[in-house]
C-alpha positions in Angstrom: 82.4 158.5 -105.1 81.6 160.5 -108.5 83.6 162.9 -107.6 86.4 161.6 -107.1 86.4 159.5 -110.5 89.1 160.4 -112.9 88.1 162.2 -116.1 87.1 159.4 -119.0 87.7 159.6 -122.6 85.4 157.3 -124.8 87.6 157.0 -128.4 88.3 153.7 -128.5 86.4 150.4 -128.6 88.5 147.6 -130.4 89.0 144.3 -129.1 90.2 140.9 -130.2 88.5 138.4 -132.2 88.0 134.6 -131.3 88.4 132.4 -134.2 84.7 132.8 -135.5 84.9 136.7 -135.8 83.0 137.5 -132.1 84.9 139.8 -130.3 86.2 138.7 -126.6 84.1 140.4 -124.5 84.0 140.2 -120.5 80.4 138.8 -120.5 81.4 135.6 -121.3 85.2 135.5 -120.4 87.2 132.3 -119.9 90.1 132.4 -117.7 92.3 131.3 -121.2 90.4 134.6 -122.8 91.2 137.0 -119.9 94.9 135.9 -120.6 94.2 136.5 -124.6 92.8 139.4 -123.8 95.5 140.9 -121.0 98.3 139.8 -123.3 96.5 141.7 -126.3 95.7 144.9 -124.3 99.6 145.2 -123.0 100.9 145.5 -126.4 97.9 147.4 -127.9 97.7 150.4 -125.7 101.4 151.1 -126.6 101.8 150.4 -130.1 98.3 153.0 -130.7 97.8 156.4 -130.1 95.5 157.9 -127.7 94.2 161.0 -127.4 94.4 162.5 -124.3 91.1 164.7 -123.6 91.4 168.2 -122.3 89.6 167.5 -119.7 92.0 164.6 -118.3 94.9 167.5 -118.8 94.9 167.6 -114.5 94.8 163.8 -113.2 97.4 163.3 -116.2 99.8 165.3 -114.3 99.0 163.9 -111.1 99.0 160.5 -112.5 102.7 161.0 -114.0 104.1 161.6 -110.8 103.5 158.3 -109.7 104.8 154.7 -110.2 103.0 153.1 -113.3 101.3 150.5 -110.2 100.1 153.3 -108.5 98.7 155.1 -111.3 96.7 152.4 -113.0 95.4 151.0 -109.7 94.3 154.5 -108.3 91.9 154.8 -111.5 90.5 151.2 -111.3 90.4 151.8 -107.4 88.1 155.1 -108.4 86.2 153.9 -111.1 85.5 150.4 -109.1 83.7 151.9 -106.2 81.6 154.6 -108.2 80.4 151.9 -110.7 77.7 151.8 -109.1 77.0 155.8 -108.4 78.3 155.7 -112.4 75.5 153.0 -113.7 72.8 154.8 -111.8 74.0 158.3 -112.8 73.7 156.9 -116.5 70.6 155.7 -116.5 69.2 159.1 -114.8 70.8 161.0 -118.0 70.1 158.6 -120.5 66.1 159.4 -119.6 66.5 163.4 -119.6 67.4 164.2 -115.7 69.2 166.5 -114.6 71.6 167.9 -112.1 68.8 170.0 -110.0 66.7 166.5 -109.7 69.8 164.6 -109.3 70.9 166.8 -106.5 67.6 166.6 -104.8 67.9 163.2 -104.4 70.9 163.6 -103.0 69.6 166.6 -100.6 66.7 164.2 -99.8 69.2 161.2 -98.9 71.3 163.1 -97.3 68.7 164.1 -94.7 67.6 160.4 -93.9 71.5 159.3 -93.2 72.6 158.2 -90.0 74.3 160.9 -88.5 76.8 158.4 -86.8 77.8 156.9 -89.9 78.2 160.3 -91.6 79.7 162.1 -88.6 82.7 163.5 -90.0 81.6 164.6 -93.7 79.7 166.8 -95.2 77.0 166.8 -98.0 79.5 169.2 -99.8 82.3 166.4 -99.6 80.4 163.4 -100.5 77.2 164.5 -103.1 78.1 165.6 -106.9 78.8 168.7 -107.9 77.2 170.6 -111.2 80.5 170.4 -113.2 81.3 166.7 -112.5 77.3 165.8 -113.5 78.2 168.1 -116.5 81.4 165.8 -117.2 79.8 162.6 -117.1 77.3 163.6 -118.8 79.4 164.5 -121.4 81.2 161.4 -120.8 78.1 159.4 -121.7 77.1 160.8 -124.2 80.4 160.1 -126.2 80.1 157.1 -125.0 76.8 156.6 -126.5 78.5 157.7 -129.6 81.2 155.0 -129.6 78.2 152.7 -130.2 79.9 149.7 -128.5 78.6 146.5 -127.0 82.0 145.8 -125.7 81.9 146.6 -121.3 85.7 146.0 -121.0 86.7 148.2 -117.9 89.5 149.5 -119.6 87.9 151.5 -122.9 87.2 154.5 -120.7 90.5 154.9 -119.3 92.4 154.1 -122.8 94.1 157.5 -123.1 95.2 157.0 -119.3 96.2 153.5 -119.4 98.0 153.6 -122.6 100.1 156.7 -121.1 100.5 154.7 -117.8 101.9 151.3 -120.3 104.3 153.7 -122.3 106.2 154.3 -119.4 106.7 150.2 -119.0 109.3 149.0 -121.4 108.7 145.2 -120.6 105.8 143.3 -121.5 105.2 141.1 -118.5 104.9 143.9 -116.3 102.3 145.8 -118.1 100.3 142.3 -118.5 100.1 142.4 -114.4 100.0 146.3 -114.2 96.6 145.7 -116.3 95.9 142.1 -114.2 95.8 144.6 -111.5 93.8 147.2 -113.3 91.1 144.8 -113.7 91.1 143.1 -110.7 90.9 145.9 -108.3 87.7 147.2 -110.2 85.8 144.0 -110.2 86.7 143.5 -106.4 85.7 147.3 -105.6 82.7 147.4 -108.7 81.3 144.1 -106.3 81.2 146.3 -103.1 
């Protein structure tokens, strides 16, 4: 599933304050703060600039030729089913692995698969590559640099969502473009 994930960009972290000056974070959501926080976000990511990374140059392309739906659901459908992969992956470079031990892992997993299952793919198709471990590795680490507490699913696609929303003139729809967004990920992140 790494490899399929779309290109993140860590640049920003802000989110909205409750009335005693904690920031609404999706730890300890309410239904009435997910709304808060939905609302927020659908005006936010239009009325501020994001970056887009060099790296995201490709899927932005891609991602333009699609319907504003389709785009933003295609990146929480991605980043929802490697969250897993993505947390583990993290953890392995946050403690100094690297690729060579990461792929032999993989090798080493790959030979203890049942064949039925697997059938049809190959370890080239479904086991990560040296320049996606290089990108999310890189990913990390500005992530790491953002020095944020805040595990909203949407900072690492800001430049992406915010480019989606601009093509949305109406605020409702961007609120369930997002609804969507998050949605999707916590349904495919739960897999």
């Amino acid at each position: 599933m790494l490899r399929e994930l779309p290109p993140r960009y860590f640049t920003d972290a802000t989110t909205p304050l409750r009335a005693d000056g904690s920031p609404v974070d999706r730890a300890n959501f309410s239904d009435r703060e997910y709304d808060i926080y939905l609302t927020w976000l659908a005006d936010y990511l239009v009325t501020t600039v994001f970056p887009v990374h060099p790296r995201q140059f490709a899927y932005v392309a891609m991602m333009d030729a699609q319907t504003p739906e389709t785009a933003a659901f295609q990146i929480s459908d991605k980043f929802g089913y490697a969250a897993w992969d993505l947390a583990s992956l993290r953890v392995h470079v946050t403690n100094g692995g690297t690729w060579e031990e990461w792929n032999q892992q993989e090798v080493d997993d790959w030979s203890q698969r049942d064949i039925e299952a697997w059938d049809a793919t190959s370890f080239d198709e479904v086991c990560l590559d040296r320049a996606t471990f290089d990108r999310i590795q890189d990913e990390s680490e500005e992530e790491q640099q953002l020095n944020t507490t805040a595990a909203h699913a949407d900072i690492s696609y800001r430049s992406l969502l915010s480019r989606i929303l601009h093509r949305v003139p109406d605020h409702e729809r961007r609120v369930r473009i997002l609804d969507s967004y998050f949605r999707n990920y916590s349904e495919n992140a739960a897999k």
